[in-house]
N, C-alpha and C positions, 0 to 999 in steps of 0.2 A: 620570488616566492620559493622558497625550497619545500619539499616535498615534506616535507613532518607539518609545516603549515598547511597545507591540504585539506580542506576541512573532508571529513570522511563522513559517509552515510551509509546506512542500511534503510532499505524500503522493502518493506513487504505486502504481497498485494491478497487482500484476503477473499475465498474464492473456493469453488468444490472445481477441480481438474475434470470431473466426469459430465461439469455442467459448464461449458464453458462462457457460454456466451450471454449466460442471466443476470438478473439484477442482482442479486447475491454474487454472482463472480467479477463485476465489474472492478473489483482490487486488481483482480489478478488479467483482466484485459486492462487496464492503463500501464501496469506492470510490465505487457509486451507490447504496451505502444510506447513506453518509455527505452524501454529494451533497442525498437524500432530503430524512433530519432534518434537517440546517441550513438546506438551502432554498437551498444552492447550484444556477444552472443552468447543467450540462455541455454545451459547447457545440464542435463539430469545428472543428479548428487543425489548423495543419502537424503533422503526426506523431504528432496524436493527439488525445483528446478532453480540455477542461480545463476546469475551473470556479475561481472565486476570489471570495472574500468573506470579511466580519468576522461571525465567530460565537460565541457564547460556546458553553465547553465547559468543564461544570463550573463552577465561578468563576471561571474564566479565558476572560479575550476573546481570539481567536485571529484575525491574520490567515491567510488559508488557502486554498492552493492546491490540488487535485485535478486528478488526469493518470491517464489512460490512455493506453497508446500504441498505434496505429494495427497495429504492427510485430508478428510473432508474438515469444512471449514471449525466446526462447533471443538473438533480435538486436535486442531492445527496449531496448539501455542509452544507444545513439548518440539515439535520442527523447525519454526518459526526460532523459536529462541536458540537453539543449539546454534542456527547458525548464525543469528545474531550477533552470540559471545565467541563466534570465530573470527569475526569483523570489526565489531567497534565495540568500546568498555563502557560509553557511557548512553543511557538510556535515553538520553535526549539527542542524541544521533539516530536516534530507529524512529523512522516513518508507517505507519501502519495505516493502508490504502484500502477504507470499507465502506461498503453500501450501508443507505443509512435511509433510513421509512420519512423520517423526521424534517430531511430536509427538502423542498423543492429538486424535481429533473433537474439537470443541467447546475444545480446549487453544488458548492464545493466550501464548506468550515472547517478551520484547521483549529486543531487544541491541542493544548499540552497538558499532561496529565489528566487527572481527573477518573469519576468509574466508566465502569464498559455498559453502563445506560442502556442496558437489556439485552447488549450483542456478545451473543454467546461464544464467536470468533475471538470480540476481544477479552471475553471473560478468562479464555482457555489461557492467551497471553497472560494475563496478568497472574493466572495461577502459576504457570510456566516459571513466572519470572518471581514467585515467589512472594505475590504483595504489591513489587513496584510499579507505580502508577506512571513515573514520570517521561512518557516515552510520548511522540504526536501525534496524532489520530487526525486525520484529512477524512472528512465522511465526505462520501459521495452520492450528492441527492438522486435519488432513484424515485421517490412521491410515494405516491400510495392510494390505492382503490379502494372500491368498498368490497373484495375478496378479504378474505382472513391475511394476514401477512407472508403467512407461509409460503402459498397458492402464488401470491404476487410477484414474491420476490424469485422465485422459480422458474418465470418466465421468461421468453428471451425477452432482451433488450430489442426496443425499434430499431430499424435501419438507421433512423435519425438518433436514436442515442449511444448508438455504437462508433457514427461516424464521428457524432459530436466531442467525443471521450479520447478518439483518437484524432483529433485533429485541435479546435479552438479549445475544449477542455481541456485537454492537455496543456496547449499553452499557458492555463489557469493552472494548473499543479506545475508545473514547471515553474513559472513566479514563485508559488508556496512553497517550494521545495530549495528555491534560492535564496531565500530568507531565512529556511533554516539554515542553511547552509553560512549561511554569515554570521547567524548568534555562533554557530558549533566552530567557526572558525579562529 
């Protein structure tokens, strides 16, 4: 395999930096448990935190970029994409890793294109990017109480869903992320 066959990726983990450890930041804790296991080191840039290196994942070697943005989550897509379009040209290389009301704890659905379905994270992207929808969205089930959403997602994550995200969950994004990784290849 020579290196221009590489399939290349950008993952971005969507996420408020001042709130780390809640269900709304949960993009951005897989982001450094991915960071973790590969042995990527995340390092502060303009606009946000970012890592980049060749990892296998699964049997596929991946070139791979990791971001976080500096920026709270709702106007994170002007950061989010700049470094994006430093990394990879096409939209369907960028992984977008967001908490999601909709789906079961522990639940993880991957899609491709499609709207930002009320998340104002990924709406900020899609404004960013000018329109283009066709990037993948991994939502990360987080559930949902009878609190307002707001209230919900604000709070930390259990001990159990923190471990769970960085450990067997992750296993789970890790599959889904090798699969992109062989369409993008």
């Amino acid at each position: 395999m020579t290196v221009s066959s590489i399939p290349r990726l950008f993952i971005a983990g969507l996420g408020n930096i001042p709130y780390p450890l809640t269900r709304h930041s949960v993009g951005q804790l897989v982001v450094d448990a991915l960071a973790y296991r590969l042995g990527i080191r995340m390092a502060s840039v303009r606009g946000g935190y970012s890592g980049h290196g060749t990892a296998l994942i699964g049997d596929t070697l991946v070139d791979l970029t990791l971001f976080k943005s500096k920026s709270l989550m709702n106007i994170s897509g002007p950061s989010i994409v700049s470094a994006y379009r430093q990394t990879v040209a096409n939209p369907n290389s960028m992984i977008v890793l967001v908490d999601s009301l909709e789906h079961r704890v522990e639940g993880l659905s991957v899609k491709l294109g499609g709207s930002a379905n009320g998340h104002n994270g990924v709406k900020s992207i899609i404004s960013a990017l000018g329109g283009e929808l066709g990037f993948y969205r991994f939502r990360i089930g987080v559930g949902r109480d009878q609190t307002d959403a707001a209230t919900y997602v604000m709070r930390q994550l259990s001990s159990h869903e923190r471990r769970y995200w960085e450990n067997d969950g992750l296993d789970l994004v890790l599959r889904e992320i090798e699969k992109v990784a062989m369409k993008a290849g």
